[in-house]
C-alpha positions in Angstrom: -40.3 5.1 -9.0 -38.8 2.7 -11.6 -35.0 2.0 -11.6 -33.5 -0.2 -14.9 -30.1 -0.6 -15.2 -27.4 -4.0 -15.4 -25.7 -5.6 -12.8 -23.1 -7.4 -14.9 -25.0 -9.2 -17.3 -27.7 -9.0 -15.9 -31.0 -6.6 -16.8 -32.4 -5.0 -13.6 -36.0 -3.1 -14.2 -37.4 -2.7 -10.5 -40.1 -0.6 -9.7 -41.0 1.0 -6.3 -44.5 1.8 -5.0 -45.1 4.1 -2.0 -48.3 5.1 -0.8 -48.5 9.1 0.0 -47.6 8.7 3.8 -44.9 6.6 3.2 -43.2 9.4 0.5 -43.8 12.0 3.4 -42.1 9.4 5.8 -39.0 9.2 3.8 -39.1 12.8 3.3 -38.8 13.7 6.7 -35.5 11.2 6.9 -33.6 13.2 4.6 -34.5 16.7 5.9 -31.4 18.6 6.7 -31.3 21.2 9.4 -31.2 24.6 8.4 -27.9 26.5 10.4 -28.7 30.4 11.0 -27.2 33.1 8.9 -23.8 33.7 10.1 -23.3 30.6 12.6 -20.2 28.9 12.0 -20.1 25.1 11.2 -17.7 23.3 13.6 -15.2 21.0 11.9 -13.7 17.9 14.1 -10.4 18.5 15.5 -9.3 15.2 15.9 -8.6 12.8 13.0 -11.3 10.8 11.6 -12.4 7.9 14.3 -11.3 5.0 11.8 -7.9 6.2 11.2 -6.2 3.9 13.3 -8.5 1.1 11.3 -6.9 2.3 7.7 -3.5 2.9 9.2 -3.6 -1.2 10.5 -5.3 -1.8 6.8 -2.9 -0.6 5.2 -0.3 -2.2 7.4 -2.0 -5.6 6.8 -1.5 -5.3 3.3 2.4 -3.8 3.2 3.8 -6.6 5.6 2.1 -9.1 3.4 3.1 -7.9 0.0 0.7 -9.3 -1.8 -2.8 -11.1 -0.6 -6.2 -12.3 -2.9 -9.1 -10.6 -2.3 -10.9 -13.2 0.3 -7.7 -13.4 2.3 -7.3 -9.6 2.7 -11.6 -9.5 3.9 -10.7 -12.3 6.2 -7.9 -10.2 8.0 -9.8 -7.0 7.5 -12.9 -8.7 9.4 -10.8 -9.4 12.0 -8.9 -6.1 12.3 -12.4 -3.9 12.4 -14.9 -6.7 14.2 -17.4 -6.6 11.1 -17.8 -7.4 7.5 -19.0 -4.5 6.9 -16.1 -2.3 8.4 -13.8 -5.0 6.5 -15.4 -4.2 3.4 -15.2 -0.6 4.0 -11.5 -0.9 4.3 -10.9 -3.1 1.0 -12.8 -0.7 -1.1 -10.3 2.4 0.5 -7.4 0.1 0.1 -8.7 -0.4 -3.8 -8.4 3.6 -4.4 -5.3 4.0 -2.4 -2.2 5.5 -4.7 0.1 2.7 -2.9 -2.0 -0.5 -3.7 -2.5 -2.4 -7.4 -5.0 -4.7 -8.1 -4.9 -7.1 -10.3 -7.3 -9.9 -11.7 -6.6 -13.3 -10.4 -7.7 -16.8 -12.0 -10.8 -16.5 -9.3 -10.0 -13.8 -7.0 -8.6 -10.0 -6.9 -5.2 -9.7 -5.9 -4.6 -6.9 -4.1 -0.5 -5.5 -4.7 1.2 -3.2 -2.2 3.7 -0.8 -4.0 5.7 1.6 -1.8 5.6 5.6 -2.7 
């Protein structure tokens, strides 16, 4: 498999070798299990586990106004216990309809704007 592309400026041609075993290996991964003709698929009746997560995010953000993009991780890291999970939240918070972002000097600045 050969993936080329740019990161920024930069050129990225990488190329991925897998030996026969390993493809069936990765294969077996991303098998889906097949539901039976006329079951019904269950959707969750309670709101999404990290709700209470976005809802503090997005409290972080409107008490503060305004905060660059390393500040708002910072709190967000804290808020969710992970980098990760604080990433997770800034890239949400990027999308949201109630939050601008703007380019700083060396940062993001991240903007809340009420409805």
């Amino acid at each position: 498999m050969r993936i080329r592309g740019q990161i920024g400026d930069w050129p990225v041609d990488l190329t991925i070798e897998l030996e026969p075993a390993e493809w069936a290996q990765l294969g077996r991964q991303l098998e889906v299990p097949v539901v039976a003709e006329g079951a019904s698929i269950a959707t969750p009746a309670s709101p999404r586990q990290d709700d209470g997560q976005w809802t503090a995010a997005r409290e972080v953000l409107r008490q503060a106004g305004q905060m660059n993009g390393p500040e708002l991780l910072d709190r967000l890291e804290q808020l969710v216990g992970s980098t990760s999970g604080g990433k997770r939240l800034m890239v949400r918070l990027r999308h949201s309809p109630n939050v601008l972002v703007k380019a700083g000097e060396t940062s993001s600045i991240y903007l809340w704007k009420e409805d």
